[in-house]
C-alpha positions, 0 to 999 in steps of 0.5 A: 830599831831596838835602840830606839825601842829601848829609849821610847820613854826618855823620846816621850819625854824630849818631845813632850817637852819641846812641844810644851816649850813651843805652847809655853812661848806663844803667847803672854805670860800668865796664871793660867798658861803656867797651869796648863803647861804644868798640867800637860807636863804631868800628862808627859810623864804619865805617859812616859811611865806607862811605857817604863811599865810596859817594858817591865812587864814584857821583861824586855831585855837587850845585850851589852849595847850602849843603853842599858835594858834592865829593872834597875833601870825602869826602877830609877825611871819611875822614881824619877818620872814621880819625882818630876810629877811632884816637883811639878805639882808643888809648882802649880801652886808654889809658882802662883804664889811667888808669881814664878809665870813663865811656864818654861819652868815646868819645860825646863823639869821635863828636860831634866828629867829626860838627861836623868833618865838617859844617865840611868839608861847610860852604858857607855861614858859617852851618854853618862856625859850627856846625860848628866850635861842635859840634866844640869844645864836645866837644873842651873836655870831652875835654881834661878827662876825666881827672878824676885829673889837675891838668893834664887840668883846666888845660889844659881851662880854658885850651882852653875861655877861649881857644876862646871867645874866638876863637870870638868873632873869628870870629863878628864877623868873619862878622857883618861880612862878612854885612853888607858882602854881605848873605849868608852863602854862600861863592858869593854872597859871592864874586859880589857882591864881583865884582860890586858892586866893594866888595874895598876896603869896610872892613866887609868888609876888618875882617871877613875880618881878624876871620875869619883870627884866629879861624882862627888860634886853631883851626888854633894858628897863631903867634902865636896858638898860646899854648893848644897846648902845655899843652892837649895835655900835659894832655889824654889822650894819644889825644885829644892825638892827635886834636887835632893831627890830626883837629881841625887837618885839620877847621879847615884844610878850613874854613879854605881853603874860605872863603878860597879860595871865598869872598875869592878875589877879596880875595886882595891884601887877605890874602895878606901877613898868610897870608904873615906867619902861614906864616913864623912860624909855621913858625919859632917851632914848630920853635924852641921844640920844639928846646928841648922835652924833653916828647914830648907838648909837643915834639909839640905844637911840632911840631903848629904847625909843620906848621900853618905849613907847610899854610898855604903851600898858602892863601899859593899863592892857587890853589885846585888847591892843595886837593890838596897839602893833602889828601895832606899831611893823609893822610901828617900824620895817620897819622905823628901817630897812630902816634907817639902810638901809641907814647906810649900803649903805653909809657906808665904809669898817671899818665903820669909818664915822657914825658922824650925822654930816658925813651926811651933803649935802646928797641931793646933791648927793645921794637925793633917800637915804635922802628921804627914811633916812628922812622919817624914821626918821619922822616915828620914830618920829610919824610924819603925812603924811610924817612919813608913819605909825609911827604916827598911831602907837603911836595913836594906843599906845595912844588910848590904854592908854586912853581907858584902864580900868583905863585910863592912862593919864599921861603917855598918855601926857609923850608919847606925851612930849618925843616924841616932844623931840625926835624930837630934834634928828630925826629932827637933822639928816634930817636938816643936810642932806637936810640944811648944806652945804655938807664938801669938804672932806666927804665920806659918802656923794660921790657917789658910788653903793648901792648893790641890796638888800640894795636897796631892803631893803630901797625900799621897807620899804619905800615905806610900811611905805608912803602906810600905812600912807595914808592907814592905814586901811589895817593894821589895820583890820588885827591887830585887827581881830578875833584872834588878841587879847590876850586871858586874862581877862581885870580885874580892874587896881589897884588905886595906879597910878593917871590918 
Protein backbone atom coordinates (compact mmCIF):
# COMPACT_ATOMS: atom_id res chain seq x y z
CA UNK A 1 0.00 0.00 0.00
CA UNK A 2 2.88 2.42 0.61
CA UNK A 3 4.34 1.44 -2.72
CA UNK A 4 1.20 2.30 -4.37
CA UNK A 5 0.67 5.65 -2.36
CA UNK A 6 4.24 6.62 -3.39
CA UNK A 7 3.11 6.14 -7.09
CA UNK A 8 -0.12 7.71 -7.05
CA UNK A 9 0.83 10.62 -9.36
CA UNK A 10 2.90 8.37 -11.96
CA UNK A 11 -1.00 5.71 -11.49
CA UNK A 12 -3.04 9.11 -12.47
CA UNK A 13 -0.87 9.65 -15.22
CA UNK A 14 -1.00 5.50 -16.81
CA UNK A 15 -4.44 5.52 -16.45
CA UNK A 16 -5.28 8.95 -17.41
CA UNK A 17 -3.68 7.95 -20.58
CA UNK A 18 -4.95 4.77 -21.48
CA UNK A 19 -8.48 6.03 -20.80
CA UNK A 20 -7.69 8.87 -23.30
CA UNK A 21 -6.03 6.20 -25.68
CA UNK A 22 -9.46 4.61 -25.79
CA UNK A 23 -11.62 8.35 -26.63
CA UNK A 24 -8.68 8.87 -29.03
CA UNK A 25 -9.70 5.54 -31.06
CA UNK A 26 -13.54 5.65 -31.11
CA UNK A 27 -14.19 7.51 -33.53
CA UNK A 28 -12.94 9.53 -36.80
CA UNK A 29 -9.93 11.43 -36.81
CA UNK A 30 -10.57 15.32 -36.78
CA UNK A 31 -9.92 18.85 -35.16
CA UNK A 32 -11.97 18.52 -32.83
CA UNK A 33 -11.25 15.20 -31.30
CA UNK A 34 -7.51 16.44 -31.10
CA UNK A 35 -8.61 19.41 -29.05
CA UNK A 36 -10.77 17.46 -26.61
CA UNK A 37 -8.06 15.12 -25.97
CA UNK A 38 -5.69 17.51 -25.61
CA UNK A 39 -7.49 19.41 -23.31
CA UNK A 40 -8.46 16.49 -21.11
CA UNK A 41 -4.70 15.71 -21.08
CA UNK A 42 -3.82 18.61 -19.58
CA UNK A 43 -6.60 17.91 -17.15
CA UNK A 44 -4.28 14.17 -16.45
CA UNK A 45 -1.57 16.38 -15.53
CA UNK A 46 -3.29 19.09 -13.25
CA UNK A 47 -4.67 16.34 -11.61
CA UNK A 48 -1.59 14.46 -11.07
CA UNK A 49 0.45 17.64 -9.89
CA UNK A 50 -1.95 18.12 -7.13
CA UNK A 51 -0.84 15.06 -5.76
CA UNK A 52 2.84 15.66 -6.37
CA UNK A 53 1.63 19.03 -4.03
CA UNK A 54 -0.04 17.27 -1.57
CA UNK A 55 2.63 14.85 -0.84
CA UNK A 56 5.23 17.77 -0.70
CA UNK A 57 3.07 19.45 1.68
CA UNK A 58 2.56 16.52 4.30
CA UNK A 59 6.46 16.20 3.92
CA UNK A 60 5.41 12.24 2.97
CA UNK A 61 8.90 10.27 3.46
CA UNK A 62 9.64 6.35 3.04
CA UNK A 63 12.74 4.15 3.80
CA UNK A 64 15.37 3.04 1.08
CA UNK A 65 12.66 1.02 -1.10
CA UNK A 66 12.49 0.78 -4.75
CA UNK A 67 10.83 4.36 -5.43
CA UNK A 68 12.38 7.06 -4.13
CA UNK A 69 9.79 9.36 -1.48
CA UNK A 70 11.79 12.69 -1.44
CA UNK A 71 11.31 16.63 -2.96
CA UNK A 72 14.08 16.08 -5.32
CA UNK A 73 11.62 13.86 -6.74
CA UNK A 74 8.22 15.68 -6.45
CA UNK A 75 10.58 18.92 -7.60
CA UNK A 76 11.69 16.71 -11.10
CA UNK A 77 7.88 15.80 -11.45
CA UNK A 78 6.27 19.15 -11.51
CA UNK A 79 8.81 20.44 -13.75
CA UNK A 80 7.97 17.56 -15.91
CA UNK A 81 4.11 17.58 -15.43
CA UNK A 82 4.68 21.45 -16.78
CA UNK A 83 6.59 20.69 -19.54
CA UNK A 84 4.09 18.06 -20.62
CA UNK A 85 1.22 20.65 -20.26
CA UNK A 86 3.26 23.05 -22.68
CA UNK A 87 4.00 20.43 -25.09
CA UNK A 88 0.47 19.71 -25.14
CA UNK A 89 -0.84 23.14 -25.30
CA UNK A 90 1.80 24.19 -28.36
CA UNK A 91 0.11 20.89 -29.95
CA UNK A 92 -3.27 22.32 -29.68
CA UNK A 93 -2.51 24.75 -32.28
CA UNK A 94 0.58 23.61 -33.89
CA UNK A 95 -1.24 20.03 -34.78
CA UNK A 96 -4.01 22.07 -36.24
CA UNK A 97 -1.83 23.90 -38.25
CA UNK A 98 0.00 20.98 -39.70
CA UNK A 99 -3.08 18.67 -39.85
CA UNK A 100 -1.10 16.35 -37.15
CA UNK A 101 -5.18 14.69 -36.44
CA UNK A 102 -4.66 11.84 -34.64
CA UNK A 103 -5.27 12.78 -30.87
CA UNK A 104 -2.80 9.85 -30.00
CA UNK A 105 -0.12 12.18 -29.90
CA UNK A 106 -1.24 14.03 -26.91
CA UNK A 107 -1.74 10.20 -25.39
CA UNK A 108 1.59 9.30 -26.77
CA UNK A 109 3.22 12.65 -24.28
CA UNK A 110 0.99 11.64 -21.43
CA UNK A 111 2.66 8.02 -21.56
CA UNK A 112 6.06 9.44 -21.70
CA UNK A 113 5.34 11.49 -19.23
CA UNK A 114 4.40 8.87 -16.74
CA UNK A 115 8.23 6.63 -17.85
CA UNK A 116 9.96 10.05 -16.91
CA UNK A 117 8.24 10.24 -13.84
CA UNK A 118 8.88 6.52 -12.70
CA UNK A 119 12.86 7.48 -13.88
CA UNK A 120 13.10 10.21 -11.19
CA UNK A 121 10.98 8.10 -8.70
CA UNK A 122 13.73 5.00 -9.65
CA UNK A 123 15.75 3.72 -6.75
CA UNK A 124 16.62 0.51 -8.32
CA UNK A 125 18.53 -0.20 -11.86
CA UNK A 126 15.42 -2.23 -12.65
CA UNK A 127 12.76 0.52 -12.72
CA UNK A 128 15.32 3.20 -14.25
CA UNK A 129 15.07 0.74 -17.10
CA UNK A 130 11.55 0.72 -17.58
CA UNK A 131 11.28 3.87 -17.01
CA UNK A 132 13.70 5.35 -19.54
CA UNK A 133 11.86 2.05 -22.05
CA UNK A 134 8.51 3.58 -21.46
CA UNK A 135 9.82 6.98 -21.97
CA UNK A 136 11.49 6.52 -25.23
CA UNK A 137 9.19 4.05 -27.01
CA UNK A 138 6.97 7.21 -27.06
CA UNK A 139 8.92 9.75 -27.80
CA UNK A 140 10.34 7.55 -31.14
CA UNK A 141 6.49 7.80 -32.12
CA UNK A 142 6.43 11.38 -31.48
CA UNK A 143 9.43 12.80 -33.42
CA UNK A 144 7.39 10.53 -36.53
CA UNK A 145 4.13 12.22 -36.16
CA UNK A 146 4.11 14.40 -38.82
CA UNK A 147 3.54 11.93 -41.30
CA UNK A 148 3.72 14.80 -44.25
CA UNK A 149 7.25 15.61 -43.37
CA UNK A 150 10.80 13.76 -44.92
CA UNK A 151 12.48 15.11 -42.00
CA UNK A 152 9.90 14.20 -39.01
CA UNK A 153 10.46 10.40 -40.65
CA UNK A 154 14.30 10.64 -40.80
CA UNK A 155 14.79 11.98 -37.71
CA UNK A 156 12.50 9.06 -36.02
CA UNK A 157 14.50 6.57 -37.51
CA UNK A 158 17.68 8.15 -36.47
CA UNK A 159 16.24 8.61 -32.93
CA UNK A 160 14.86 5.03 -32.86
CA UNK A 161 18.48 3.15 -34.06
CA UNK A 162 20.46 5.09 -31.73
CA UNK A 163 18.17 4.95 -28.91
CA UNK A 164 18.29 1.49 -29.00
CA UNK A 165 21.48 1.23 -29.39
CA UNK A 166 22.12 2.89 -26.18
CA UNK A 167 19.64 1.49 -24.57
CA UNK A 168 21.79 -1.50 -25.00
CA UNK A 169 24.88 0.14 -23.28
CA UNK A 170 22.87 0.71 -20.54
CA UNK A 171 21.30 -2.45 -20.29
CA UNK A 172 24.84 -4.27 -20.08
CA UNK A 173 26.15 -1.98 -17.97
CA UNK A 174 23.42 -2.66 -15.44
CA UNK A 175 24.03 -6.38 -16.11
CA UNK A 176 27.53 -5.91 -15.06
CA UNK A 177 26.93 -4.08 -12.25
CA UNK A 178 24.27 -6.62 -10.98
CA UNK A 179 26.69 -8.98 -11.36
CA UNK A 180 29.61 -7.53 -9.24
CA UNK A 181 26.96 -6.73 -6.40
CA UNK A 182 24.57 -9.08 -6.76
CA UNK A 183 21.77 -6.48 -6.53
CA UNK A 184 20.05 -3.79 -8.49
CA UNK A 185 19.29 -1.36 -5.90
CA UNK A 186 21.17 1.83 -5.67
CA UNK A 187 21.46 1.61 -1.75
CA UNK A 188 22.54 -2.02 -1.79
CA UNK A 189 25.03 -1.28 -4.33
CA UNK A 190 26.37 1.33 -2.46
CA UNK A 191 26.77 -1.00 0.60
CA UNK A 192 28.37 -3.93 -0.76
CA UNK A 193 30.73 -1.84 -2.71
CA UNK A 194 31.88 -0.38 0.84
CA UNK A 195 31.49 -3.22 2.16
CA UNK A 196 33.18 -5.87 0.12
CA UNK A 197 36.00 -3.69 -0.85
CA UNK A 198 35.42 -4.48 -4.53
CA UNK A 199 35.78 -0.16 -6.06
CA UNK A 200 38.42 -1.66 -8.38
CA UNK A 201 36.66 -5.08 -9.44
CA UNK A 202 36.68 -4.62 -13.51
CA UNK A 203 33.16 -6.01 -13.79
CA UNK A 204 32.06 -3.37 -12.13
CA UNK A 205 34.37 -0.63 -13.37
CA UNK A 206 33.19 -2.02 -17.06
CA UNK A 207 29.77 -1.56 -15.96
CA UNK A 208 29.68 1.87 -14.54
CA UNK A 209 31.52 2.76 -17.80
CA UNK A 210 28.73 0.84 -20.10
CA UNK A 211 26.03 3.03 -17.92
CA UNK A 212 27.87 6.52 -18.36
CA UNK A 213 27.49 6.11 -22.42
CA UNK A 214 24.20 5.02 -22.36
CA UNK A 215 23.45 8.25 -20.33
CA UNK A 216 25.39 9.73 -22.55
CA UNK A 217 23.16 9.04 -25.66
CA UNK A 218 19.99 10.03 -23.62
CA UNK A 219 20.86 13.33 -21.97
CA UNK A 220 23.05 14.13 -25.86
CA UNK A 221 26.13 14.29 -24.11
CA UNK A 222 29.31 15.11 -26.78
CA UNK A 223 30.49 13.33 -28.12
CA UNK A 224 27.59 11.21 -27.94
CA UNK A 225 25.22 13.87 -29.08
CA UNK A 226 25.48 12.93 -33.01
CA UNK A 227 21.28 12.14 -33.15
CA UNK A 228 20.19 15.86 -31.56
CA UNK A 229 20.28 17.94 -34.20
CA UNK A 230 18.41 16.31 -36.74
CA UNK A 231 16.03 14.80 -34.32
CA UNK A 232 14.92 17.96 -33.15
CA UNK A 233 14.75 19.68 -36.57
CA UNK A 234 12.71 17.04 -37.91
CA UNK A 235 10.33 16.39 -35.13
CA UNK A 236 7.24 18.70 -34.31
CA UNK A 237 8.17 21.90 -32.88
CA UNK A 238 6.15 21.26 -29.53
CA UNK A 239 7.82 17.83 -29.15
CA UNK A 240 11.34 19.42 -29.93
CA UNK A 241 10.44 21.52 -27.05
CA UNK A 242 9.52 18.68 -24.88
CA UNK A 243 12.59 16.70 -25.84
CA UNK A 244 15.42 19.44 -25.09
CA UNK A 245 13.42 19.64 -21.71
CA UNK A 246 11.09 17.39 -20.13
CA UNK A 247 13.23 14.13 -21.88
CA UNK A 248 16.72 16.07 -20.73
CA UNK A 249 15.45 16.79 -17.03
CA UNK A 250 14.07 13.02 -16.73
CA UNK A 251 17.58 11.40 -17.79
CA UNK A 252 19.38 14.04 -15.82
CA UNK A 253 17.52 13.18 -12.37
CA UNK A 254 18.15 9.24 -13.21
CA UNK A 255 21.33 10.13 -14.40
CA UNK A 256 22.44 11.68 -10.88
CA UNK A 257 20.49 9.67 -8.67
CA UNK A 258 22.46 6.45 -9.87
CA UNK A 259 25.73 8.23 -9.85
CA UNK A 260 25.51 9.81 -6.65
CA UNK A 261 23.57 7.16 -4.78
CA UNK A 262 24.71 4.19 -6.12
CA UNK A 263 28.87 4.81 -7.18
CA UNK A 264 29.29 7.45 -4.78
CA UNK A 265 31.95 5.23 -3.39
CA UNK A 266 33.44 4.80 -6.98
CA UNK A 267 33.64 8.61 -7.51
CA UNK A 268 37.95 8.53 -8.56
CA UNK A 269 36.61 5.57 -10.70
CA UNK A 270 34.20 8.45 -13.06
CA UNK A 271 35.18 11.65 -12.16
CA UNK A 272 37.63 12.28 -14.95
CA UNK A 273 35.58 10.67 -17.79
CA UNK A 274 32.34 13.24 -16.25
CA UNK A 275 35.23 15.76 -15.99
CA UNK A 276 36.00 15.09 -19.75
CA UNK A 277 32.37 14.65 -20.92
CA UNK A 278 31.51 18.50 -19.25
CA UNK A 279 34.16 20.14 -20.85
CA UNK A 280 33.22 18.75 -24.41
CA UNK A 281 30.62 18.85 -24.44
CA UNK A 282 30.03 22.23 -23.32
CA UNK A 283 32.72 23.32 -25.89
CA UNK A 284 31.25 21.65 -29.21
CA UNK A 285 27.44 22.82 -28.34
CA UNK A 286 28.31 26.13 -28.25
CA UNK A 287 30.62 26.15 -31.27
CA UNK A 288 28.68 24.22 -33.57
CA UNK A 289 25.43 26.49 -32.67
CA UNK A 290 27.78 29.50 -33.62
CA UNK A 291 27.53 28.28 -37.10
CA UNK A 292 23.89 27.28 -36.86
CA UNK A 293 21.42 29.37 -38.81
CA UNK A 294 18.37 27.13 -38.02
CA UNK A 295 16.74 28.17 -34.83
CA UNK A 296 15.43 24.79 -34.11
CA UNK A 297 19.05 23.43 -34.78
CA UNK A 298 20.60 26.28 -33.08
CA UNK A 299 18.46 25.42 -30.40
CA UNK A 300 19.50 22.06 -30.51
CA UNK A 301 23.12 23.01 -30.22
CA UNK A 302 22.09 24.73 -27.54
CA UNK A 303 20.40 21.82 -25.76
CA UNK A 304 24.00 20.18 -25.72
CA UNK A 305 25.29 22.84 -24.48
CA UNK A 306 23.23 23.38 -21.23
CA UNK A 307 23.56 19.28 -20.84
CA UNK A 308 27.45 20.16 -20.42
CA UNK A 309 26.65 22.57 -18.03
CA UNK A 310 24.41 20.16 -15.86
CA UNK A 311 26.58 17.71 -15.86
CA UNK A 312 29.16 20.16 -13.58
CA UNK A 313 26.78 19.45 -10.87
CA UNK A 314 27.82 15.23 -11.20
CA UNK A 315 31.82 16.56 -11.94
CA UNK A 316 31.27 18.42 -8.03
CA UNK A 317 30.96 14.73 -6.85
CA UNK A 318 28.37 16.26 -3.80
CA UNK A 319 24.97 15.20 -3.52
CA UNK A 320 23.91 18.75 -2.31
CA UNK A 321 24.35 19.46 -5.73
CA UNK A 322 20.85 18.14 -6.54
CA UNK A 323 19.60 21.41 -5.58
CA UNK A 324 21.51 23.48 -8.21
CA UNK A 325 20.16 20.94 -10.81
CA UNK A 326 16.68 21.44 -9.68
CA UNK A 327 16.74 25.25 -9.95
CA UNK A 328 18.72 24.96 -13.29
CA UNK A 329 16.10 22.30 -14.82
CA UNK A 330 13.23 25.33 -13.44
CA UNK A 331 14.76 28.15 -15.19
CA UNK A 332 16.19 25.53 -18.49
CA UNK A 333 12.80 24.31 -18.96
CA UNK A 334 10.77 27.55 -18.91
CA UNK A 335 13.16 29.62 -21.34
CA UNK A 336 13.02 26.66 -23.68
CA UNK A 337 9.48 26.38 -23.62
CA UNK A 338 8.99 29.83 -24.27
CA UNK A 339 11.39 30.09 -27.23
CA UNK A 340 9.66 27.34 -29.00
CA UNK A 341 6.70 28.94 -28.14
CA UNK A 342 7.64 31.52 -30.28
CA UNK A 343 8.71 29.38 -33.13
CA UNK A 344 5.25 27.75 -33.12
CA UNK A 345 3.28 31.02 -33.14
CA UNK A 346 5.28 32.47 -36.13
CA UNK A 347 5.24 29.53 -37.75
CA UNK A 348 3.34 28.28 -41.10
CA UNK A 349 1.98 25.37 -42.47
CA UNK A 350 5.23 23.10 -43.45
CA UNK A 351 7.41 25.27 -41.39
CA UNK A 352 9.18 26.44 -44.28
CA UNK A 353 10.67 29.62 -42.58
CA UNK A 354 12.92 29.10 -39.40
CA UNK A 355 16.34 30.92 -40.85
CA UNK A 356 17.62 33.17 -37.74
CA UNK A 357 17.65 35.69 -40.45
CA UNK A 358 13.58 34.86 -41.39
CA UNK A 359 13.06 36.87 -38.12
CA UNK A 360 14.61 40.33 -38.95
CA UNK A 361 12.11 43.50 -38.17
CA UNK A 362 9.97 41.10 -35.59
CA UNK A 363 9.49 44.25 -33.46
CA UNK A 364 7.86 46.26 -35.77
CA UNK A 365 4.89 44.06 -35.97
CA UNK A 366 4.58 41.36 -33.43
CA UNK A 367 6.90 43.61 -30.46
CA UNK A 368 4.79 41.20 -27.17
CA UNK A 369 6.66 37.81 -29.14
CA UNK A 370 10.13 39.55 -29.53
CA UNK A 371 10.28 40.59 -26.01
CA UNK A 372 9.25 37.09 -24.43
CA UNK A 373 11.72 35.39 -27.69
CA UNK A 374 14.44 38.15 -26.25
CA UNK A 375 14.17 37.16 -22.84
CA UNK A 376 14.47 33.60 -23.23
CA UNK A 377 17.42 33.78 -25.08
CA UNK A 378 18.96 35.90 -22.37
CA UNK A 379 18.05 33.41 -20.06
CA UNK A 380 19.72 30.67 -21.88
CA UNK A 381 22.40 32.86 -22.16
CA UNK A 382 22.53 33.55 -18.20
CA UNK A 383 22.16 36.93 -18.37
CA UNK A 384 21.00 39.44 -15.15
CA UNK A 385 17.86 41.03 -14.50
CA UNK A 386 16.69 40.57 -18.15
CA UNK A 387 17.64 36.80 -18.60
CA UNK A 388 14.98 36.07 -15.43
CA UNK A 389 16.35 32.88 -13.90
CA UNK A 390 18.86 31.83 -16.07
CA UNK A 391 21.79 33.50 -14.45
CA UNK A 392 20.85 32.33 -10.82
CA UNK A 393 20.76 29.06 -12.53
CA UNK A 394 24.25 28.90 -13.76
CA UNK A 395 25.24 30.74 -10.40
CA UNK A 396 23.70 27.82 -8.75
CA UNK A 397 25.99 25.53 -11.27
CA UNK A 398 28.82 27.44 -10.53
CA UNK A 399 28.48 27.69 -6.83
CA UNK A 400 28.30 23.86 -6.64
CA UNK A 401 31.69 23.50 -8.84
CA UNK A 402 33.55 25.83 -6.37
CA UNK A 403 32.22 24.83 -3.12
CA UNK A 404 32.75 20.86 -4.05
CA UNK A 405 34.79 18.64 -1.94
CA UNK A 406 37.51 18.87 -4.58
CA UNK A 407 36.65 22.33 -6.08
CA UNK A 408 36.37 22.18 -9.70
CA UNK A 409 37.87 25.54 -10.91
CA UNK A 410 38.44 24.77 -14.06
CA UNK A 411 35.59 23.84 -15.14
CA UNK A 412 33.95 26.43 -13.18
CA UNK A 413 35.99 29.12 -15.54
CA UNK A 414 34.91 26.96 -18.94
CA UNK A 415 31.35 27.46 -17.81
CA UNK A 416 31.84 30.92 -17.67
CA UNK A 417 34.11 30.97 -21.06
CA UNK A 418 31.42 28.92 -23.29
CA UNK A 419 28.77 31.00 -21.89
CA UNK A 420 30.32 34.16 -23.21
CA UNK A 421 30.56 32.35 -26.30
CA UNK A 422 27.12 31.55 -26.69
CA UNK A 423 26.33 34.94 -26.36
CA UNK A 424 27.38 34.87 -30.02
CA UNK A 425 24.32 33.00 -31.08
CA UNK A 426 21.77 34.21 -28.18
CA UNK A 427 22.54 37.76 -29.02
CA UNK A 428 22.39 37.10 -32.76
CA UNK A 429 18.75 36.14 -32.80
CA UNK A 430 17.85 39.29 -30.55
CA UNK A 431 20.02 41.78 -32.85
CA UNK A 432 17.96 40.54 -35.65
CA UNK A 433 14.48 40.88 -34.45
CA UNK A 434 14.92 44.33 -32.60
CA UNK A 435 17.99 45.86 -35.22
CA UNK A 436 17.88 44.52 -38.87
CA UNK A 437 15.37 46.33 -40.90
CA UNK A 438 12.33 43.73 -41.46
CA UNK A 439 12.62 42.23 -45.47
CA UNK A 440 9.87 43.24 -47.65
CA UNK A 441 9.04 39.52 -48.36
CA UNK A 442 9.14 37.49 -44.85
CA UNK A 443 6.25 35.78 -43.57
CA UNK A 444 7.43 34.74 -40.19
CA UNK A 445 7.30 38.46 -39.51
CA UNK A 446 3.37 39.40 -40.88
CA UNK A 447 0.95 39.64 -38.48
CA UNK A 448 -1.31 36.86 -37.89
CA UNK A 449 -3.30 35.27 -34.73
CA UNK A 450 -1.45 33.21 -32.27
CA UNK A 451 -3.69 30.29 -30.66
CA UNK A 452 -4.75 30.65 -27.23
CA UNK A 453 -2.70 28.19 -25.52
CA UNK A 454 0.58 29.04 -27.58
CA UNK A 455 -0.23 32.39 -25.96
CA UNK A 456 -0.41 30.63 -22.60
CA UNK A 457 2.56 29.16 -23.01
CA UNK A 458 4.79 32.30 -23.83
CA UNK A 459 2.84 34.08 -21.42
CA UNK A 460 3.18 32.61 -18.74
CA UNK A 461 6.91 31.06 -19.00
CA UNK A 462 7.90 34.46 -19.24
CA UNK A 463 6.70 35.98 -17.05
CA UNK A 464 8.05 33.05 -14.53
CA UNK A 465 11.18 33.28 -15.78
CA UNK A 466 11.32 37.86 -15.15
CA UNK A 467 9.45 36.96 -11.55
CA UNK A 468 12.34 34.68 -10.51
CA UNK A 469 15.19 36.75 -11.77
CA UNK A 470 14.02 39.37 -9.51
CA UNK A 471 12.81 37.10 -6.80
CA UNK A 472 14.71 34.03 -6.73
CA UNK A 473 14.18 33.17 -3.24
CA UNK A 474 11.04 31.28 -3.84
CA UNK A 475 12.43 28.85 -5.77
CA UNK A 476 15.35 28.71 -3.94
CA UNK A 477 13.75 27.42 -0.49
CA UNK A 478 12.24 24.97 -2.30
CA UNK A 479 15.19 23.31 -4.33
CA UNK A 480 17.14 23.37 -1.15
CA UNK A 481 14.58 22.43 1.63
CA UNK A 482 14.44 19.36 3.54
CA UNK A 483 14.36 16.34 0.99
CA UNK A 484 15.53 18.13 -1.63
CA UNK A 485 18.99 16.44 -1.71
CA UNK A 486 20.14 13.15 -2.70
CA UNK A 487 20.70 11.04 -0.26
CA UNK A 488 24.64 9.79 -0.85
CA UNK A 489 27.58 10.35 0.85
CA UNK A 490 29.71 13.15 -0.08
CA UNK A 491 33.14 11.24 -0.36
CA UNK A 492 36.40 12.71 -1.26
CA UNK A 493 36.88 13.32 -4.86
CA UNK A 494 40.02 11.64 -6.68
CA UNK A 495 43.29 14.07 -7.30
CA UNK A 496 43.71 13.10 -11.02
CA UNK A 497 41.58 16.28 -12.31
CA UNK A 498 43.61 19.75 -11.39
CA UNK A 499 41.54 22.43 -9.88
Amino acid sequence: MQLIAALTPDIIMMVGGMVLMLVSAWGTESVERQRRVGTAAIGVCVVSAVFVVYFMAVHATAGAGVIAVDNFRWIVDLVLLAATAGTIALGLDYNTREGILPAESHVLVIFATSGMMILAAARDLTIVFLGIELMSIAVYILTGMNRRSEKSAEGAIKYFLLGAFSTGFLLYGIALVYGATGTTSLTLIGERVAAHQIMSAPMLLIGIGLMLIGFGFKVALAPFHMWAPDVYEGAPTPITAYMAAAVKAAAFAAFLRVFLEAFAGEIPSWHVAVWWLAAITMVVGNLIALASKDIKRLLAYSSIAHAGYILVVLASGQALGSSAFLFYIVAYTLATFGAFGVVVALGQSGEPYLNVDDYAGLWTVRPWLSVSMAVCMLSLLGFPIFGGAGFFAKWYVIQSALYAPEPQTRLAVLLVLTSVVSAGYYMYVVLVMFMKPRREVNTVSDPRSVGAATRWVIGLSTVILLFLGVYPNALVSLTQGKGSYLRAPTPQVSQVVPR
